[in-house]
C-alpha positions as CSV (number, residue, x, y, z in Angstrom):
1,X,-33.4,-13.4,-13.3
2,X,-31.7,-13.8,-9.7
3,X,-32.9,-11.3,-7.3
4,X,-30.5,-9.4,-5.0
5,X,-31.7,-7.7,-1.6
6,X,-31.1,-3.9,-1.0
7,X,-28.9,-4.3,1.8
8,X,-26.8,-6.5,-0.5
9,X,-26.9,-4.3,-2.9
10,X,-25.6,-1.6,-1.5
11,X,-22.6,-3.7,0.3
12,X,-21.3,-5.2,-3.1
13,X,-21.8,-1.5,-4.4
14,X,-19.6,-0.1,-1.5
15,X,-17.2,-3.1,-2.0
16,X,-16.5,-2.5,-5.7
17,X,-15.7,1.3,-4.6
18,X,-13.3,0.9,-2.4
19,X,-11.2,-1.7,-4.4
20,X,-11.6,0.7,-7.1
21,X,-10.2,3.6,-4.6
22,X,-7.8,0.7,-3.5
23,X,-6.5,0.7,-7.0
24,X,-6.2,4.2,-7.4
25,X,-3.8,4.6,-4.7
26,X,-1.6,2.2,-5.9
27,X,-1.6,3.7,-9.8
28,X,-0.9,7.1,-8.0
29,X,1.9,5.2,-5.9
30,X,3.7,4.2,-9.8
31,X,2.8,6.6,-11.6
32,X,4.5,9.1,-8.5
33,X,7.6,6.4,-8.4
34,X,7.9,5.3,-11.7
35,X,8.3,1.9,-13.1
36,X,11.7,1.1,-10.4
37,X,8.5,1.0,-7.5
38,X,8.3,-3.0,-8.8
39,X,11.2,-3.8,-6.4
40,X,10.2,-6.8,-4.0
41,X,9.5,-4.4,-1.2
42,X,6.8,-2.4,-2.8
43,X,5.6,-5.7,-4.6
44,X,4.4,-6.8,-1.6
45,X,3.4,-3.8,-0.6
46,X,0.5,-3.3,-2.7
47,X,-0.3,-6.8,-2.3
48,X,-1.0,-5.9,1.4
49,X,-2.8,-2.8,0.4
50,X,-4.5,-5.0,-2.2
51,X,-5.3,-8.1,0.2
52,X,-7.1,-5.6,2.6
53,X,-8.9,-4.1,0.4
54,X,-10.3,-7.4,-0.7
55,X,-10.8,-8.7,2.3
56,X,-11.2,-6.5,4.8
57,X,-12.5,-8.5,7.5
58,X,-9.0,-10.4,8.1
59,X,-6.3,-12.3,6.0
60,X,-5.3,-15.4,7.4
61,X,-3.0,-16.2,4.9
62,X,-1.2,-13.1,5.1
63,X,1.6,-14.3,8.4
64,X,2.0,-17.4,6.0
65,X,2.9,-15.1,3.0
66,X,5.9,-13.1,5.4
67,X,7.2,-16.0,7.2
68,X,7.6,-17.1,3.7
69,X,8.2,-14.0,1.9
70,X,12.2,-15.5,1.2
71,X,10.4,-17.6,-1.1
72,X,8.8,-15.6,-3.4
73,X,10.3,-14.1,-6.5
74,X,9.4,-11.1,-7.9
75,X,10.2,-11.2,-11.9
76,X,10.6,-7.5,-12.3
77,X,10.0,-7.6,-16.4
78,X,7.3,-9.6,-16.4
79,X,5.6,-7.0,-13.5
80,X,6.3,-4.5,-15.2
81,X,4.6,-6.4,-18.3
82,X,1.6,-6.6,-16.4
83,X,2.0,-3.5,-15.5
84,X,2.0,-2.2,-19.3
85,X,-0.9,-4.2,-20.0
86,X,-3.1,-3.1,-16.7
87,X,-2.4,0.8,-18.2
88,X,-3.6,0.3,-21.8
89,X,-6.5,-1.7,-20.2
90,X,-7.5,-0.6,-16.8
91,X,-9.7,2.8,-17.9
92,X,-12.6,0.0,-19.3
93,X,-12.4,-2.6,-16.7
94,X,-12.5,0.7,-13.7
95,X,-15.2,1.8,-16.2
96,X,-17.2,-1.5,-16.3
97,X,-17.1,-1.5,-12.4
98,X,-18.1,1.8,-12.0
99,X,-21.0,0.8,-14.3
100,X,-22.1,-1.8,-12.1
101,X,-21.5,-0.2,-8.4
102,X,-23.8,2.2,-10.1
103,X,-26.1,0.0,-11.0
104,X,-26.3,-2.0,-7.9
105,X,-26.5,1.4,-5.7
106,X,-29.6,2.4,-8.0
107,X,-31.0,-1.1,-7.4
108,X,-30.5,-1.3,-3.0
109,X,-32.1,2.5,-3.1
110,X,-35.1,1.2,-5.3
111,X,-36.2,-1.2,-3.0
């Protein structure tokens, strides 16, 4: 069994909160707006939001993504596909994290 240090521990722990806090602003943010929030603008919005809660520590690639944000497409059905799927689905995978920030906390405080 790989061993993980406490300090480490506790980081990922801290990590897996706040993208899970991360993605509870965003549900609050659609569920406030409703489904017509999947316009390009707020698209990339959360993916900003998202990015920086990923990566906190910088995002190089994010200049790239606006100097070429004309490029992107946003297929508003199929987001709001995901979308569909991510609410049926999200309560085990937030559940499944919680579970293991947990986990991980219990572990950096035992050692």
């Amino acid at each position: 069994m790989m061993k993980i240090d406490s300090k480490s521990a506790l980081t990922l722990s801290a990590f897996i909160r706040s993208a899970l806090s991360t993605i509870e602003r965003i549900e609050n943010h659609v569920s406030q707006s409703g489904q017509n929030v999947f316009r390009y603008s707020d698209v990339t919005a959360c993916c900003v939001t998202g990015t920086t809660a990923l990566n906190p520590g910088g995002s190089a690639w994010l200049p790239s993504l606006f100097r070429h944000a004309y490029e992107l497409k946003v297929d508003e059905a199929k987001t709001v596909a995901l979308w569909n799927r991510w609410s049926v689905e999200s309560a085990l995978v937030k559940q499944s994290l919680t579970f293991f920030a947990n986990g991980l906390e219990t572990l950096g405080k035992e050692q």
